[in-house]
N, C-alpha and C positions, 0 to 999 in steps of 0.2 A: 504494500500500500504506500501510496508518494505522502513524503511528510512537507506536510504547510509552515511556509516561515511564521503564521505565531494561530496559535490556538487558547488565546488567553478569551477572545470573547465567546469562548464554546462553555464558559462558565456562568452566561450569563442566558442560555438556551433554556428549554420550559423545563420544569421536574415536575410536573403535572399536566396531565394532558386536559384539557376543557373540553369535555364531551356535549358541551352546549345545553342542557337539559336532553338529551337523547334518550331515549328508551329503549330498549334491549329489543331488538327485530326478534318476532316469532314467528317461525318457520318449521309448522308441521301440517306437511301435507296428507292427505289422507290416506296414501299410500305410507307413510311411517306407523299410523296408529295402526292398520291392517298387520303391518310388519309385527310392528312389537307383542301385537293380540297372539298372532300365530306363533312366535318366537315361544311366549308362553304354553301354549299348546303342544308344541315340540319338544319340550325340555325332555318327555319319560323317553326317548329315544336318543338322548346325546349324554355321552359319557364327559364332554369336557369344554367349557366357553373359553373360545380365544378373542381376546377385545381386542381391536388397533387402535392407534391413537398414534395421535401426531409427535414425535422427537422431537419439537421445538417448543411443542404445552406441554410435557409431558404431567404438569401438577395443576393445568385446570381444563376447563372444557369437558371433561368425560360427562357421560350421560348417567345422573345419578339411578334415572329408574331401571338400567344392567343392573346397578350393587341391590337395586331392592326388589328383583322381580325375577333376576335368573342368577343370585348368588348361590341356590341348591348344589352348582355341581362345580367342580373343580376347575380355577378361572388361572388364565396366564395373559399375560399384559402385554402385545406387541408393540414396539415405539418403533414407527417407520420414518422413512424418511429422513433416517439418522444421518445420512450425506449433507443434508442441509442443516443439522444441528450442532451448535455447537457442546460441545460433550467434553470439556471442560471438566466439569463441577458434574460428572456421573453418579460418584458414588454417593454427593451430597443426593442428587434426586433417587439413588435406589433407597437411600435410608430414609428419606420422606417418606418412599412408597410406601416401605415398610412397614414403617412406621401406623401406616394407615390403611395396612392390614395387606399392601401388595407384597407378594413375598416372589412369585414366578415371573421375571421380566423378560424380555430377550429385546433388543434394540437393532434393526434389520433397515434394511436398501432393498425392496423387492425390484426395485427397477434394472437389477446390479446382475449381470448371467449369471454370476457365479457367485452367490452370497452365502458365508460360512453360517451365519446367524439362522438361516433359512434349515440349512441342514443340522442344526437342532431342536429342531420347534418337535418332529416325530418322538424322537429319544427323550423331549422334556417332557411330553405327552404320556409316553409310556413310563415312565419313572415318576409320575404326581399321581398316576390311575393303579400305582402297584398294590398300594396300600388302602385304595379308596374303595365303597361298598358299590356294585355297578345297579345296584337294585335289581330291577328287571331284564338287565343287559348281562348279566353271568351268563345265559348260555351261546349267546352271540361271542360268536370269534372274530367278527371284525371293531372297528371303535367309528365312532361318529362325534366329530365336536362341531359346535356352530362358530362362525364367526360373524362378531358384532362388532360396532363402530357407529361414532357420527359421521355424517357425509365426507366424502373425498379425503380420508386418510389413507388408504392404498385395499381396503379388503381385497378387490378384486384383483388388485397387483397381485397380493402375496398369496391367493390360489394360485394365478398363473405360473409362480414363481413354484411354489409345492410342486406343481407338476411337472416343472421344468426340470425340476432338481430330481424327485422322486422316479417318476416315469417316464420323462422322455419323449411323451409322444404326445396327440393330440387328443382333444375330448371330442368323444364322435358322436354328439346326442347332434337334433337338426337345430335346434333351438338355438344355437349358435353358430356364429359366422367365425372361423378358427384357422391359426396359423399354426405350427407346430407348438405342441404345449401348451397353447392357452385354451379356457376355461369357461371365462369369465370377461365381459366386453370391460374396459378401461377406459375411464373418460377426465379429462383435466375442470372436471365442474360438477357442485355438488348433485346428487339425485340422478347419476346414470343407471344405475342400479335399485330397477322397480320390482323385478320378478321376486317372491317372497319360498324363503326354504327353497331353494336349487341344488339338490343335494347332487354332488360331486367328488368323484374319486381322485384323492392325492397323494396314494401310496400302494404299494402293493404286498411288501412284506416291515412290518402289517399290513394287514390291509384296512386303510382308512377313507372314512367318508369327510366329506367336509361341508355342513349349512349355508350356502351362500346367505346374508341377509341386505336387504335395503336398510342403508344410513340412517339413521335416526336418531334427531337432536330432543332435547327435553321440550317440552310444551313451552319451560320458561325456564331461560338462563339463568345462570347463578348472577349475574352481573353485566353491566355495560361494558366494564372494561371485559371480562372474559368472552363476553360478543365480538367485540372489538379484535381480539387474540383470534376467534373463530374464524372471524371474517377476513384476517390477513390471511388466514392460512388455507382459505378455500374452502371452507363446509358449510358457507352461507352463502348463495348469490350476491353476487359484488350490489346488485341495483336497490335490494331490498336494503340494505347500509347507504350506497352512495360509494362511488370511486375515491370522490373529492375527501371524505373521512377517511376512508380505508389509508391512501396515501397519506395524506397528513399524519396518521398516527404512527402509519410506518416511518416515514421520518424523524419522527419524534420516537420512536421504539429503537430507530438506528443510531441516530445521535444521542441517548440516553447511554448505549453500549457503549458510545466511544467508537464506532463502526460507521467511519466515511468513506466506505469505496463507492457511493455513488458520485463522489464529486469525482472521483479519476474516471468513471464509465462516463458520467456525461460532460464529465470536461467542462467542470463548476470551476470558476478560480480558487475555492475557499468552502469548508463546510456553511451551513445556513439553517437554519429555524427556520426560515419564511417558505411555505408550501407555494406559494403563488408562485416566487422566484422562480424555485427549485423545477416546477411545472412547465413556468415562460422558458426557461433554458433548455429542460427534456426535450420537447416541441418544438422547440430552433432548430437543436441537433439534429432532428429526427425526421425533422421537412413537415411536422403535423399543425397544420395549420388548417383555418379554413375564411370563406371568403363570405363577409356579413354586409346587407347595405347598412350604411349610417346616413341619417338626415340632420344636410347642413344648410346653414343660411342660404347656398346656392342651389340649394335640391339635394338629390340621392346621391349619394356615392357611394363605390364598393371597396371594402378597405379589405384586409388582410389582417386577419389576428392569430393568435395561436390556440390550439386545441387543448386545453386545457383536460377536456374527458379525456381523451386520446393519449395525451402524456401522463395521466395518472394511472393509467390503465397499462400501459409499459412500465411505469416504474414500479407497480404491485407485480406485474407478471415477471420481472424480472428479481424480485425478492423470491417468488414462488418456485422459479428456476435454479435460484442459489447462486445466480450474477451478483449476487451481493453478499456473499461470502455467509460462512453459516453462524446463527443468530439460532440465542438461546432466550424465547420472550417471557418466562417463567422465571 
């Protein structure tokens, strides 16, 4: 990262964000109450829940009604997307987990060919189910877990990923449109994944099933700021927040780290607090502009201004990419 000759007025930048009286976006569709109704429904048929959740919240965001509706059976915590986290201060968040009753973590890249973390999630499956009562499922010789999540944390990755690693080859139901080893369709925006219980094989010796489920956020968030968190990271439609927020708090979530590599991508002279700037420059660089009439004392005329959507919508996707190095918002 290029170092600025003085960094004394980055001391003088917000330590609190002004969330304007905002109120926490609820976003549950009716296809998530469907989901979570049936998830319950399914539980006497799954030996094990695997949750995903995002590496970069790994201590907010979770969907409290998992802990209070499918805690029966034996739970392991995926934190994906651990390329974009910063992982630092690990063992500080394993001992939080812990602390708060997570004990099975594993921290994974499903995006990654060949991801070691992947190739333990079976083996920590069968070593948590050694000692555990399968109830109804003793005489079944195969195991079945579900996998939960709020929207756009990777579920659908990390099947494709199982199957990558485990089997090799491709899923031949028709229901899906498939290239070698994937499963499960993969979409960069929350709510690609509507079909509920998609029960699909991710192993063969054992042999294991895996629950596809649709995303599902709480009816109501713990908080504006943990909205806020959600929504930088993709499990909220950007429009239901607003870009123009989203960015801004990223900003302010960056410069709080001490994390200015957008001033070297967009070729800022200097870090900055002001979103507008930071926006007016993204949008010079980037040619995103657009052309509005203004009325002047001579009539109309068409001027040229900068895109303001446009550039804040680059400069969130480019956080979400990890163009901006990896950020630990918890």
């Amino acid at each position: 990262m290029r170092l600025f000759p003085s960094l004394r007025h980055v001391d003088k930048f917000r330590t609190v964000f002004d969330f304007g009286g905002r109120e926490v976006a609820h976003w549950f569709p009716g296809h998530m109450a469907k989901g979570l109704k049936q998830m319950k429904a399914s539980l006497k048929s799954v030996d094990c829940i695997v949750e995903i959740h995002d590496a970069r919240i790994p201590l907010s965001g979770r969907n409290p009604l998992f802990q209070n509706t499918l805690d029966v059976r034996p739970h392991i915590l995926v934190l994906n997307k651990m390329d974009l986290a910063d992982l630092s201060n690990k063992q500080k968040i394993l001992k939080k987990l812990e602390r708060d009753g997570v004990k099975n973590v594993l921290f994974t890249d499903c995006l990654k060919q060949a991801d070691n973390s992947i190739k333990k999630l079976v083996p920590t499956v069968l070593e948590i189910l050694e000692n555990k009562p399968r109830f109804n499922r003793d005489e079944n010789i195969d195991y079945c877990m579900m996998v939960i999540g709020v929207p756009n944390v990777g579920k659908s990755s990390l099947i494709n990923a199982l199957r990558r690693t485990n089997l090799k080859k491709a899923f031949s139901s028709s229901d899906f449109s498939l290239t070698a080893g994937r499963a499960s369709r993969v979409g960069g925006e929350p709510g690609i994944t509507k079909a509920v219980l998609t029960k699909i094989q991710v192993s063969e010796r054992p042999k294991m099933y895996l629950l596809d489920t649709p995303g599902v956020l709480p009816p109501k968030i713990e908080s504006v700021e943990t909205g806020m968190k959600l929504a930088l990271c993709g499990t909220i439609l950007d429009h239901l927040v607003g870009e123009d927020i989203i960015a801004d708090y990223l900003l302010y979530s960056l410069n709080k780290l001490r994390n200015f590599s957008y001033v070297e991508k967009y070729e800022l002279q200097e870090p900055s607090d002001d979103i507008q700037l930071v926006l007016k420059r993204i949008a010079v660089k980037l040619g995103k502009t657009q052309r509005v009439k203004a009325l002047t004392g001579v009539g109309n005329i068409t001027v040229t201004i900068p895109n303001y959507t446009a550039a804040a919508y680059d400069f969130i996707r480019a956080f979400r990419k990890g163009d901006l190095g990896q950020v630990m918002l918890d």
